[in-house]
Each structure stands twice: as C-alpha cells, then as structure tokens.
C-alpha positions, 0 to 999 in steps of 0.5 A, spaced: 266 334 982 264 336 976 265 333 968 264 337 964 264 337 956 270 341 953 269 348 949 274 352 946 274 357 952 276 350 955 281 349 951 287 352 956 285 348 960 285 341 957 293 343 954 294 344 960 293 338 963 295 333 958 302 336 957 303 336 965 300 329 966 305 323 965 301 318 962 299 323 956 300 321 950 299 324 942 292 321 942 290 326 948 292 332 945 287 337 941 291 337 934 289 329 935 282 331 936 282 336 931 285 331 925 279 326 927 274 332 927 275 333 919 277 326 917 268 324 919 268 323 926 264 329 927 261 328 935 267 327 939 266 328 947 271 330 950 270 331 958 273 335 963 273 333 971 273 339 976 274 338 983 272 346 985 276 350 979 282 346 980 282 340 972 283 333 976 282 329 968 280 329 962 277 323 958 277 323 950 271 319 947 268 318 941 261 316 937 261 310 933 255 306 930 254 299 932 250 297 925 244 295 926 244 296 935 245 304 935 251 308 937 256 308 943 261 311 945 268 309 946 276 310 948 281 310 942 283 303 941 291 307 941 291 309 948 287 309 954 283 314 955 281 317 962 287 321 965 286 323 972 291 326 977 293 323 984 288 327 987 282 324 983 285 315 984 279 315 989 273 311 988 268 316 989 271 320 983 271 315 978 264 313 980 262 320 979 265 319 973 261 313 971 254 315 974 254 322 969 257 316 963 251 313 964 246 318 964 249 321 958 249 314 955 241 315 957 240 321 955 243 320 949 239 314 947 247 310 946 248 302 947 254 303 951 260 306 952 267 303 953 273 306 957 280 303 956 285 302 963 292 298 963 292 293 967 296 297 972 292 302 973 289 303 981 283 305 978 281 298 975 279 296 982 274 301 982 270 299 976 263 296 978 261 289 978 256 290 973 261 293 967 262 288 963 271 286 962 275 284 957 282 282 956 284 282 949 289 288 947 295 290 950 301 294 948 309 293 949 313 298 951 320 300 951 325 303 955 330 307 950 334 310 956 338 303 956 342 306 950 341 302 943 347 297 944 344 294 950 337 294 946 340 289 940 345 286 944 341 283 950 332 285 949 332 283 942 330 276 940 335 272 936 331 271 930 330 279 930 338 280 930 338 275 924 333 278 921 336 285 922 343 284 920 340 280 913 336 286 911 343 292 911 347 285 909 343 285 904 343 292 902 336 295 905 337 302 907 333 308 911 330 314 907 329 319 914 324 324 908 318 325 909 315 321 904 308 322 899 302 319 902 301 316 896 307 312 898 304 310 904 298 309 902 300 303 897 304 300 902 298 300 907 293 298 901 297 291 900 300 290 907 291 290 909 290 285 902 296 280 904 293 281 912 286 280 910 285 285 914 279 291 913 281 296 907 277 302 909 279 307 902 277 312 906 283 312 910 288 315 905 284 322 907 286 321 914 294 319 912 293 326 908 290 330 914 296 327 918 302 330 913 298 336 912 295 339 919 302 336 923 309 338 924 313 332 920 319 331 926 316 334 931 308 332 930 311 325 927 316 321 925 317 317 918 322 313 916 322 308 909 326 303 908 329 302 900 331 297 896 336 299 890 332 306 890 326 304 890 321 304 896 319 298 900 316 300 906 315 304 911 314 306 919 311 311 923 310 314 930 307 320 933 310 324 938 309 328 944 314 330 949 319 324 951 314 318 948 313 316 941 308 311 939 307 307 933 301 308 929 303 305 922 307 299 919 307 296 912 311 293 906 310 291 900 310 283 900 315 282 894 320 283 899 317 281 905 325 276 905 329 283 906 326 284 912 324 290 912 320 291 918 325 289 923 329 293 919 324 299 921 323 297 927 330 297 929 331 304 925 326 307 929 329 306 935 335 309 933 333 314 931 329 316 937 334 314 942 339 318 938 334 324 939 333 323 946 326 320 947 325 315 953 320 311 951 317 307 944 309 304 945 308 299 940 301 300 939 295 295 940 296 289 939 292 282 939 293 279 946 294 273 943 302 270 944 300 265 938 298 272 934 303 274 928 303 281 931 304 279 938 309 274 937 313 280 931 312 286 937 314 282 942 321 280 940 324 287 941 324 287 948 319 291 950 315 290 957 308 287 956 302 291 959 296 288 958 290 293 957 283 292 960 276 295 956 271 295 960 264 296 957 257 300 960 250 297 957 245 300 956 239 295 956 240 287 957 238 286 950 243 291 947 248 287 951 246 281 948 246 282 941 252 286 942 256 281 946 253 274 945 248 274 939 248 277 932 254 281 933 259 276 935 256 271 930 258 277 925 265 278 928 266 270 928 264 270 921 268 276 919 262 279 916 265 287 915 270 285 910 264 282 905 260 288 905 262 292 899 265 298 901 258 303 898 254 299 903 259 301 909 259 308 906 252 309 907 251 306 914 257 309 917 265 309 915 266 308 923 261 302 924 263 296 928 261 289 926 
C-alpha cells in the first residue's frame, strides 16, 4: 500500500473516489478543500492510499496550531475523515495508514495529529492501544425517506411540534432566497454573543467565499425565517449527492419566543424531502444529553452516532501539556474567549486552546 499526497494530477483520482464512495460527504470534495485554502488554511494534507494503481482511500487533514505546544494535524470536526473502501477494512492497511501518519508527524516536527471515525466503523477496532480516545462529539442522522408526515407525526418530539406549529400560528414564514452574507453574519454574530460561544471576525470571510465559490441550490441550501418581512434568522446545509449536512443555524435573540429555529429545522426538512434527499446530518454536536444543543437536535428524531477522536502524540510531554496540564486548564478556564481578537490574529486564526 502506498499513501500519497494529492497533486492536482491526482485530482481525478480524489473525485472519483468521493462521488463513489458512500459515506462522502460535502466536506470531502475539492470545492471544500479549495474554500479552506483561500480563507487561510494554507497546508491542507490531504492523502491518497494505493493499493498497486487501484485508489482504496482518501484522507483529508489539516494543520492547526496548538499555542504555545506547536502545530498538528486533525480531521474536520463535520465529518469523519478517513474514507476506505471494503478492500482497505483490513488491519494491516489501516496500520499502514497510521505508521506513515506518524512518521509525517515526526518529520514535520507536529505535537499530534488527530483522526475521527464513528463508532460504527470496523476500523475502530484496529486503532493501536497507545493512540489516545475521546468520546465527546456525536452527530443525529435522519432518515428523509420515511416521508414528512411520518417525521412530525411520530419522530419529533412533542415540545418541538409545539413549538413549530406556534412560530407558523404566530406568523413566521420561510424566504427560500438566498440571502446577503451580511444577513447571516449579524444572525451569527448575536447567536455567538448570546451563546458565549468564540466569535472569530475573520469567519465572515469564509461565509463570503462559501456564496461566492459555490452553487447556492446545488452546492448549498439556505432558508431564512421572516417575521412581518423582517429577517430573524437563518439555516444552512451543504449538499452533496442524496445527503445534506447542516453547517449553520442562528437567530436574533428578540425573537427567540417565535421559535424560529425549530421552524427552520422543520422547513429544511421539507424542502430536502420535497427534492428527493435521503438523509439530513445534523452536525457535530456536544455528547452531552444535558447540553442545549444535544437536547435542541435530539428531538427531531434522527439516529444518534456517537463519533470516536483518536489522537497520535508525538512526545509524552506534549501529550501532557496538551491533554492534562496547561491546556485543559486553559480550556476549563475558557481562556480563548478573553484573548483580544489582535492577539489571536498574531498567533494564528486556526489556534486551538
């Protein structure tokens, strides 16, 4: 078995690959890598494996810096990374996989790299003692096949049939347009503010390159919800083949008692079924059943597939510092969201705390 980087001479190869493979999704197409590219991530790996001329995988990693512990590589947090096909479910491949993983991380001097699998996959069981495991993100899948009246009759939760059918009683409506990026920035902006989540000002160039390099309708989906003609917040998914994954959600707070996410939610359902997709991802989500998003995505009735990370360090010492020293006290202490944002630009948008 052979891994190689991709080159662009490669590049029939990688689409190939993807739009044959069944687990594909969006965040495993060139169009993805690309965006990335020229929003900043500027040293995307992304590998082939060959077994003799015949492609049995790809794997799409990135570099991150881990201030002050170096750099590594990692998964997309929207995805799982690694695609093999049947003929590469085998223990010696994977491990293949994983001896030239490490000897990149070496050569390149890294503090770890990190890959992502479902808890499904067979390939969990061929991950060495030594890698290190962690179970805190899943993700809810459903199936769209089984039609929307079955969904909100007997998969959504109760509350979130309530509150659906109070946001239209209430007069809430769906624009299918695709909006101004500034529209959705704002909504993202306050959802992050009232979240206390990490508001990265950068982002707003990457929403840009997402309507500007992709096809809305084809490449992407947005609906935004209305309130006597004024916009209150908006969903989107990207999609690719029969799959849609959703990548953003965000509304304005003054209106959090319309409900309009779970009239997003529910809108975005309809609209995929009506044009034949099969399955709706719900995107990372904490593993955590008394989380606010866990508990939100859960009551739609999707499957629940817990993801598994696993991560490759390089030196006991980095594994320390990063795993149970300075960093875990920095994230316990929520140290990112008090560095100003001319600080994080210096050390590196892409920084892990």
């Amino acid at each position: 078995m052979r891994i190689l980087n991709l080159t662009e001479k490669s590049y029939p190869d990688w689409n190939s690959f993807v739009s044959n493979h069944p687990d594909a999704t969006f965040f495993h197409t060139l169009k993805w890598m690309q965006i990335l590219k020229e929003y900043g991530f500027k040293m995307p790996f992304y590998f082939l494996l060959y077994d003799q001329s015949d492609v049995i995988g790809v794997l799409p990693l990135y570099l991150v810096s881990v201030f002050p512990f170096g750099h590594g590589l990692t998964s997309l947090l929207d995805c799982n990374g690694l695609l093999i096909n049947s003929t590469g479910m085998r223990k010696d491949f994977l491990l293949d996989v994983l001896s030239a993983l490490e000897g990149i991380a070496e050569k390149q001097r890294l503090a770890f790299f990190k890959l992502r699998f479902q808890s499904s996959s067979p390939l969990n069981q061929f991950i060495p003692s030594y890698y290190v495991r962690q179970h805190d993100y899943c993700t809810f899948i459903l199936d769209l096949s089984q039609g929307t009246e079955y969904i909100f009759k007997h998969k959504l939760h109760k509350k979130t049939r309530n509150a659906i059918r109070k946001a239209i009683k209430l007069g809430v409506e769906v624009d299918k347009k695709c909006p101004k990026v500034e529209t959705y920035w704002t909504f993202y902006r306050e959802t992050m503010s009232r979240t206390k989540g990490i508001l990265d000002n950068s982002r707003i160039n990457l929403f840009r390159l997402i309507w500007r390099r992709l096809k809305h309708g084809e490449d992407f989906i947005t609906l935004t919800a209305t309130f006597e003609n004024k916009p209150i917040g908006g969903i989107m998914a990207f999609l690719f083949k029969d799959k849609a994954h959703i990548w953003y959600n965000a509304s304005l707070s003054r209106y959090l008692y319309l409900n309009p996410n779970e009239f997003l939610y529910w809108k975005l359902i309809e609209e995929l079924t009506d044009k034949g997709y099969k399955s709706l991802d719900f995107g990372p989500t904490p593993l955590n059943p008394t989380e606010g998003h866990y508990l939100f995505k859960s009551r739609f009735g999707g499957t629940l597939i817990p993801f598994n990370d696993y991560a490759y360090f390089t030196s006991k010492i980095r594994y320390l510092l990063y795993e149970g020293g300075i960093l875990w006290l920095a994230k316990k202490l929520g140290i990112r969201r008090k560095v100003p944002q001319i600080m994080l630009r210096k050390i590196g948008e892409r920084t892990i705390f």
